[in-house]
C-alpha positions as CSV (number, residue, x, y, z in Angstrom):
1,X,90.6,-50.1,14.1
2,X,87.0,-52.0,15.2
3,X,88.0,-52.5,17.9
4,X,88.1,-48.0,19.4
5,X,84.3,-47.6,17.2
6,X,82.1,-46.6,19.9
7,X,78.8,-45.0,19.6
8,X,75.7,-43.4,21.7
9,X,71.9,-42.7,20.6
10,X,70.5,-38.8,21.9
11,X,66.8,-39.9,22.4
12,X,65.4,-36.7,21.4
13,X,62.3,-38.0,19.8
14,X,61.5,-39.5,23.1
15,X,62.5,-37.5,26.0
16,X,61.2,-34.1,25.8
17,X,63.3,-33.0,29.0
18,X,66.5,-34.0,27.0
19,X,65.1,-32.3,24.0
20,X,64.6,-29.4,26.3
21,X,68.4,-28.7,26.4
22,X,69.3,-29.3,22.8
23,X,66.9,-27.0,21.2
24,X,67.5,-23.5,20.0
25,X,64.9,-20.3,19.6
26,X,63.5,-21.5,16.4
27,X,63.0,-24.8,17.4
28,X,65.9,-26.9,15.4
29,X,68.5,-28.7,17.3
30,X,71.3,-26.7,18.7
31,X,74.5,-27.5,16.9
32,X,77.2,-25.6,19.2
33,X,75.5,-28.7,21.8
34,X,75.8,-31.2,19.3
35,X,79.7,-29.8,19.0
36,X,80.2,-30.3,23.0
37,X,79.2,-34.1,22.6
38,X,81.5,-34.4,19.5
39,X,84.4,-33.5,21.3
40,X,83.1,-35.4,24.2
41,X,82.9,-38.6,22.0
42,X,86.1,-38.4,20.3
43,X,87.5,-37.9,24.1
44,X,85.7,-41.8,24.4
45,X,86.9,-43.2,21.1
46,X,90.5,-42.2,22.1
47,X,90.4,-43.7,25.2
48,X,89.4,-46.9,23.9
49,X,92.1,-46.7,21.9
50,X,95.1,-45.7,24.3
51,X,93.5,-47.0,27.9
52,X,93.6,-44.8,30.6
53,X,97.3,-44.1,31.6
54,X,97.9,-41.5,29.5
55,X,95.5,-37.8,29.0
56,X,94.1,-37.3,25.7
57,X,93.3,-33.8,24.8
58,X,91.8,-32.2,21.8
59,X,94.7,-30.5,19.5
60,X,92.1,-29.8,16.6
61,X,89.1,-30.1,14.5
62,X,90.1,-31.1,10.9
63,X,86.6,-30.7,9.5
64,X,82.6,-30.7,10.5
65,X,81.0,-30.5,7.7
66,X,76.7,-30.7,6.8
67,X,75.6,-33.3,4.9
68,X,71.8,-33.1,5.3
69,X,69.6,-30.2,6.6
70,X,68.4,-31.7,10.0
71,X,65.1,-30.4,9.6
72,X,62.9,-32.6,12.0
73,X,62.6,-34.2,15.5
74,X,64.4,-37.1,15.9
75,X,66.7,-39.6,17.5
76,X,70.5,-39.6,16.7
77,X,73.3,-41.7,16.8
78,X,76.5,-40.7,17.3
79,X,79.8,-42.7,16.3
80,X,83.3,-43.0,16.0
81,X,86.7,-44.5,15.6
82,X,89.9,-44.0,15.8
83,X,91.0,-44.2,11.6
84,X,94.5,-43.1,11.6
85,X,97.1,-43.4,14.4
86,X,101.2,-44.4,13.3
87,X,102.7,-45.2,16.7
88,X,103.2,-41.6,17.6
89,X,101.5,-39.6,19.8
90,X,98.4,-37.9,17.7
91,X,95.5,-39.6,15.7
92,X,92.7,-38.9,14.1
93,X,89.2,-39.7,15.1
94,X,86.3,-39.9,12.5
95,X,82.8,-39.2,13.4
96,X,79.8,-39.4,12.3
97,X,75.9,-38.2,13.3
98,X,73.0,-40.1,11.8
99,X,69.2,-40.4,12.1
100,X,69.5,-43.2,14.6
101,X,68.5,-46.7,13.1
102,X,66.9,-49.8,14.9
103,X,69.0,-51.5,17.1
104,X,71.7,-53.2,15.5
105,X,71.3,-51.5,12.5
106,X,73.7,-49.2,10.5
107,X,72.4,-46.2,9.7
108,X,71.9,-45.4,6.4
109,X,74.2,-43.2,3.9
110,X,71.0,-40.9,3.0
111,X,70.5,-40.6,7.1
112,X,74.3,-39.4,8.0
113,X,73.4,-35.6,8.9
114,X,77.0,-34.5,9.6
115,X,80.8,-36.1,9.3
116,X,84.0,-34.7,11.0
117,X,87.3,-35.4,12.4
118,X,89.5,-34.9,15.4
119,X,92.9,-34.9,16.0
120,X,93.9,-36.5,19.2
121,X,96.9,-36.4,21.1
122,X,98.7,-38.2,24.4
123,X,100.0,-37.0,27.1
124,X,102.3,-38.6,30.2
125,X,100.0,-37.1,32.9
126,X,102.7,-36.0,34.8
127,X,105.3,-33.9,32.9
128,X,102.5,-33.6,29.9
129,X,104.7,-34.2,27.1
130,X,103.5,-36.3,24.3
131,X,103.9,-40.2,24.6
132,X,103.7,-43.0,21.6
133,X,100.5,-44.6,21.1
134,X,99.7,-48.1,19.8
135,X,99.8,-47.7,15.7
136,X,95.8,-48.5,13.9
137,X,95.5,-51.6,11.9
138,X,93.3,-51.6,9.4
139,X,91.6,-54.9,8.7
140,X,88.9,-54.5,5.9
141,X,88.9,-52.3,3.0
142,X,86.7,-50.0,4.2
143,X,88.8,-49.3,7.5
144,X,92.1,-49.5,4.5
145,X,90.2,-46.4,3.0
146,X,89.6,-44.4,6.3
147,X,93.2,-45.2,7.0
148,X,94.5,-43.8,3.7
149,X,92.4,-40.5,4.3
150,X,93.9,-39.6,7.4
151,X,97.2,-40.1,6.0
152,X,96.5,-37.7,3.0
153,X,94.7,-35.3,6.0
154,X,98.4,-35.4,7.8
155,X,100.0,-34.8,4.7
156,X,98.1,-31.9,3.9
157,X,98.4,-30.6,8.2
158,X,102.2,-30.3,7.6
159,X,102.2,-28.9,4.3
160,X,99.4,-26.3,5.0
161,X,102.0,-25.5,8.2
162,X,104.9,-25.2,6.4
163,X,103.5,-22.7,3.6
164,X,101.3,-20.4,6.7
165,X,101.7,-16.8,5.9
166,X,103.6,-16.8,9.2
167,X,106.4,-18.3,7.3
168,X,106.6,-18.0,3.6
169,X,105.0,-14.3,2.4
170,X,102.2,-14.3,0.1
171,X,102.7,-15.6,-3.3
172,X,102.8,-14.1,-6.8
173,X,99.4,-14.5,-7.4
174,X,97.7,-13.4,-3.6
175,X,100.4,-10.5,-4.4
176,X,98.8,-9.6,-7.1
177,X,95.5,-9.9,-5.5
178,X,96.2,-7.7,-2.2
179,X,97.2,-4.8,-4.9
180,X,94.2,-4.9,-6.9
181,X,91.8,-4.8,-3.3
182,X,93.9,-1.9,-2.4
183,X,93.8,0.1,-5.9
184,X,89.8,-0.9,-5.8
185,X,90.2,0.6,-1.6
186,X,91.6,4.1,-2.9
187,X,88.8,4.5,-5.6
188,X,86.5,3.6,-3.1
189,X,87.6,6.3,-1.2
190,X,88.0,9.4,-3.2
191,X,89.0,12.1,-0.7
192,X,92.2,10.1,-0.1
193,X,95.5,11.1,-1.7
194,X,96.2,9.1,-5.1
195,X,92.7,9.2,-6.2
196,X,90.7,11.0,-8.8
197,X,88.1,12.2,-6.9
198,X,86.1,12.5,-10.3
199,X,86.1,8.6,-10.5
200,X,82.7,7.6,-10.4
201,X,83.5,4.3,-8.7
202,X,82.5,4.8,-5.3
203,X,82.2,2.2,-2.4
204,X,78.7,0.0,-2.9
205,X,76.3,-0.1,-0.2
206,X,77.2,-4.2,0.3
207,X,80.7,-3.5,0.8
208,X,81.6,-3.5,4.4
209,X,85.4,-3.1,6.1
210,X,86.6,-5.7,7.6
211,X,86.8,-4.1,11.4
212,X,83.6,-2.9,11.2
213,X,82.9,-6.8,11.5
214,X,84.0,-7.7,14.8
215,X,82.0,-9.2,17.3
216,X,83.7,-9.9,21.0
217,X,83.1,-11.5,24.4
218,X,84.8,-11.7,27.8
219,X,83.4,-14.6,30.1
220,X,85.1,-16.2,33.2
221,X,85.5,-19.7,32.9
222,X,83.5,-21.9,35.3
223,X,84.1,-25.5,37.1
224,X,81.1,-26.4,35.8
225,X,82.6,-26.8,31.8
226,X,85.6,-28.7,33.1
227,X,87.1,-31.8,31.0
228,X,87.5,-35.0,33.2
229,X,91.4,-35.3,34.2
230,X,92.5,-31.9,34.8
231,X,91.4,-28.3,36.2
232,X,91.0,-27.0,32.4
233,X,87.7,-26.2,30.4
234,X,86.4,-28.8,28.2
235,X,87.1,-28.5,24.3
236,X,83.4,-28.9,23.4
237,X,82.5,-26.0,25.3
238,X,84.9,-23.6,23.2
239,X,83.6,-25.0,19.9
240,X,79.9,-24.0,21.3
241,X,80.9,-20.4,22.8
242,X,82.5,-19.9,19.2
243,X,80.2,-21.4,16.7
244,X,77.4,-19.3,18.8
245,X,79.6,-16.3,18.1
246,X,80.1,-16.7,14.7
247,X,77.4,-17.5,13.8
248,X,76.1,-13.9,15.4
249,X,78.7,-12.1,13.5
250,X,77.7,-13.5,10.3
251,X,74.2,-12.6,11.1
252,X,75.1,-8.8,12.4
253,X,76.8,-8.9,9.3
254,X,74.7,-9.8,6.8
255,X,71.1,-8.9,8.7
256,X,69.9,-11.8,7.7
257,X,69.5,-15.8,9.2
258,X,73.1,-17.4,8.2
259,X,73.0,-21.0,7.4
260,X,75.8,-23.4,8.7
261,X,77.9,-25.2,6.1
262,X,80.8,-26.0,8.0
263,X,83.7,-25.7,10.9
264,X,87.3,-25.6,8.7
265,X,90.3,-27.1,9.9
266,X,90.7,-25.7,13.6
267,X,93.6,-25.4,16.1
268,X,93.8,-25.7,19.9
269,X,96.5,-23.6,20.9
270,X,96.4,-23.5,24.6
271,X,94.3,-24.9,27.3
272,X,91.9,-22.9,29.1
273,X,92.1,-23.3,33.0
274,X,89.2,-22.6,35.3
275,X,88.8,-19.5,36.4
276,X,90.5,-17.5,33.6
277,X,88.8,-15.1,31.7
278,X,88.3,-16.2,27.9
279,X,88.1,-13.5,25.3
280,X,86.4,-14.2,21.9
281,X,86.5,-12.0,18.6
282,X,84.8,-13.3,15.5
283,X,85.9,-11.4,12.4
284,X,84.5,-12.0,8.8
285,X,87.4,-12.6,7.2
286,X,86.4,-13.6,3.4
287,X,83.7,-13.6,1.4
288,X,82.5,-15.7,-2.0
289,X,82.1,-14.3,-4.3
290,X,84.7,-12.4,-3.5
291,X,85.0,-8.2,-4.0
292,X,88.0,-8.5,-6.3
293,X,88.9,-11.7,-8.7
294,X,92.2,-13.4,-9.5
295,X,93.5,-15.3,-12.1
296,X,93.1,-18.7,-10.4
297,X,89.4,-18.2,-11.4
298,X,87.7,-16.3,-8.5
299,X,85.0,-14.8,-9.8
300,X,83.2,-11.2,-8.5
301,X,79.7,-12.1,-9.0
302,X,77.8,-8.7,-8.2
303,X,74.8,-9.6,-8.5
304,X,75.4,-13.1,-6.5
305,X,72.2,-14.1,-4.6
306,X,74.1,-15.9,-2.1
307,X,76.8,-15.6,-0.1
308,X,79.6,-17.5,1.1
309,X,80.6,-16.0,4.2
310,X,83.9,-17.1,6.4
311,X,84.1,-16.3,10.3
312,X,87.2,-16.5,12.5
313,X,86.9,-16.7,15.8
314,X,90.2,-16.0,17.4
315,X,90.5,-17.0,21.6
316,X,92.6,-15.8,24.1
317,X,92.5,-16.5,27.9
318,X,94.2,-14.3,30.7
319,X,94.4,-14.4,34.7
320,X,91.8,-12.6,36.6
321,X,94.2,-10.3,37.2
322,X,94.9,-10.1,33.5
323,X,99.0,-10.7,34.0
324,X,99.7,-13.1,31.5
325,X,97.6,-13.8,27.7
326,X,98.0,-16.5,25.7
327,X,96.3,-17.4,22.4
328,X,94.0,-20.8,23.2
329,X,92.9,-21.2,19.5
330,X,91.0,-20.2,15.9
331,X,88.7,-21.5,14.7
332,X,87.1,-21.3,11.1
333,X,83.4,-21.8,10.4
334,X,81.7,-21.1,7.2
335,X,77.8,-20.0,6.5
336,X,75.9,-19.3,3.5
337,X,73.8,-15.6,4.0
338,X,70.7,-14.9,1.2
339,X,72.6,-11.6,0.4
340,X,75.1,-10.2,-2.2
341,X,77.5,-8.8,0.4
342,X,81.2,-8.6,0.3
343,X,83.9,-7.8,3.1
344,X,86.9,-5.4,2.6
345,X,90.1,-5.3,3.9
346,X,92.2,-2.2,5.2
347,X,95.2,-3.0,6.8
348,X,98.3,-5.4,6.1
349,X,97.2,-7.9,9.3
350,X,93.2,-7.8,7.6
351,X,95.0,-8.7,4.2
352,X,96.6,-11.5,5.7
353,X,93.5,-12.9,7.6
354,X,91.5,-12.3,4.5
355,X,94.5,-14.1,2.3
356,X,94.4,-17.2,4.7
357,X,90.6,-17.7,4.7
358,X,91.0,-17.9,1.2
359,X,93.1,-20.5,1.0
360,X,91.2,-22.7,3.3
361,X,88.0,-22.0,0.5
362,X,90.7,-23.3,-2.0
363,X,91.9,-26.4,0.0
364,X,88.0,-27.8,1.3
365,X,86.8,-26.9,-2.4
366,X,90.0,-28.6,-4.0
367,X,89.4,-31.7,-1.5
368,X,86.0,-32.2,-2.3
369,X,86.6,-32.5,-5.9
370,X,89.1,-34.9,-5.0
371,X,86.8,-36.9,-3.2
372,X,88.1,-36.8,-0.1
373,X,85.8,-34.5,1.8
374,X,82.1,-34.6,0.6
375,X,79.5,-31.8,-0.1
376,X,78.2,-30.0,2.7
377,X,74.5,-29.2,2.7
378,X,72.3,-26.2,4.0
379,X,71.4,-26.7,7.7
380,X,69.8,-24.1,10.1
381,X,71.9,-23.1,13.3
């Protein structure tokens, strides 16, 4: 496992040009750049792992998640290794972004400002199907422990697949839920058929519909954001366009400064080729406290003074000559907003999006109770 760890130190504290490009407007550093190097590292760490005769690409983001509010100026280290990997062709790659330490030193647990991981997979350059890779061994019982996490991350990959509302319909319980947000819907809305239009319950002024949400973008894809063995755009540079996105539709949203907590579990569909045209539409798609509760213990705080607030970015790409779309990817990231605000869904397809961000709540909250994901906290963009 050692033997893939690789790791590089940003020298922001020192090189105010290179600080230059990794700051944002309020001064902080720029996390959709620190996402680009990420993905760029994880690129390194699976190379180390597989050589160079077969093409690694990017098939997801399992989890970046805030440890510690990078509040200040300073240098960072970014490492990796590759923690799981069985003989087939995917793995997992662990990272990790720390206050960088003296030379030779490892940083320590109070300076580790961010954790995620990648999932890797390898390709035969020429017909690009997926080849075998060398299994990990793990040789310490630390590395034993990183082993054994990506193994219960895999397990829970194929079982979250295998129960996606694009299989199995919603169960008893989200049933039950998607009625009660309609029934609250109609008395929300008392000039609609069904209703008492005496019922004093009347939509709040923090409720919000969930397609008056949407934020969207149309860009060309340039050369210049290419990966480094094929005419496709690199996978860093989505994360960035789409964290920068969400992150403005949680802040159109709310009116208010949204704080980062984390990027959920994340797919890469498609590739993105050079000179396509890459569409973007951020949606919120839950909220926490939510506007209805449930019996699993969802509770409708109304008088919440934060906000959990969940944004899906969905991609597509087309041809200049917009023949041919393909979905490229979603992508999940969570914020904290300093408002009580709640979204509300209309229509059977903003049910379902609003019933699957929920469940990703339910699986990061049920995983860091478990112990196998750890708190995120507050960061600015």
């Amino acid at each position: 496992m050692s033997d893939s760890y690789h790791s590089v130190v940003l020298p922001l504290a020192q090189d105010p040009w290179l600080l230059d490009t990794y700051l944002n407007s309020s001064g902080h550093i720029r996390l959709g750049t620190i996402f680009m190097d990420l993905d760029a590292l994880s690129g390194v760490v699976a190379y180390k792992h597989t050589g160079d005769d077969v093409t690694t690409v990017t098939a997801a983001v399992d989890r970046i998640a805030i440890k510690r509010p990078l509040t200040e100026i300073c240098d960072l280290e970014l490492s990796g290794q590759v923690t799981y990997a069985t003989g087939r062709s995917s793995m997992e790659v662990s990272l990790q972004v720390a206050k960088a330490s003296k030379e030779g030193k490892i940083p320590a647990k109070e300076d580790i400002v961010m954790t995620c991981g990648f999932t890797m997979v390898s390709l035969d350059p020429g017909t690009k199907r997926p080849v075998p890779i060398n299994p990990i061994k793990a040789e310490t019982e630390e590395e034993q422990r990183l082993y054994e996490a990506g193994e219960r991350n895999s397990k829970i990959r194929k079982e979250s697949s295998q129960k996606s509302l694009l299989r199995t319909s919603p169960n008893d319980e989200e049933s039950d839920l998607i009625h009660a947000m309609w029934q609250r819907q109609l008395q929300y809305h008392g000039s609609r058929p069904l209703t008492d239009p005496n019922d004093p319950v009347r939509q709040p002024d923090n409720v919000f519909s969930m397609d008056g949400t949407r934020v969207q973008t149309a860009a060309i894809m340039q050369p210049q954001f290419r990966n480094r063995h094929q005419f496709m755009i690199f996978g860093g540079f989505l994360l960035k366009q789409t964290f920068e996105l969400a992150f403005c539709c949680a802040a159109a949203f709310s009116h208010s400064r949204p704080v980062f907590v984390s990027l959920d579990p994340s797919d890469f569909k498609h590739p993105v080729p050079v000179g396509s045209v890459l569409y973007l539409t951020a949606t919120v798609v839950y909220t926490d406290p939510p506007i209805v509760g449930s019996a699993s213990g969802d509770n409708s705080n109304s008088n919440a003074e934060y906000t959990r607030v969940q944004v899906r970015v969905d991609s597509k790409v087309r041809d200049v000559e917009h023949g041919d779309v393909k979905p490229t990817g979603q992508f999940n990231y969570t914020f904290t907003v300093p408002r009580d605000i709640k979204v509300m869904p209309r229509t059977y397809t903003e049910f379902m999006m609003y019933i699957d961000a929920r469940r990703r709540a339910q699986r990061v909250l049920e995983s860091i109770q478990d112990g196998m994901s750890e708190s995120a906290e507050r960061v600015t963009e």
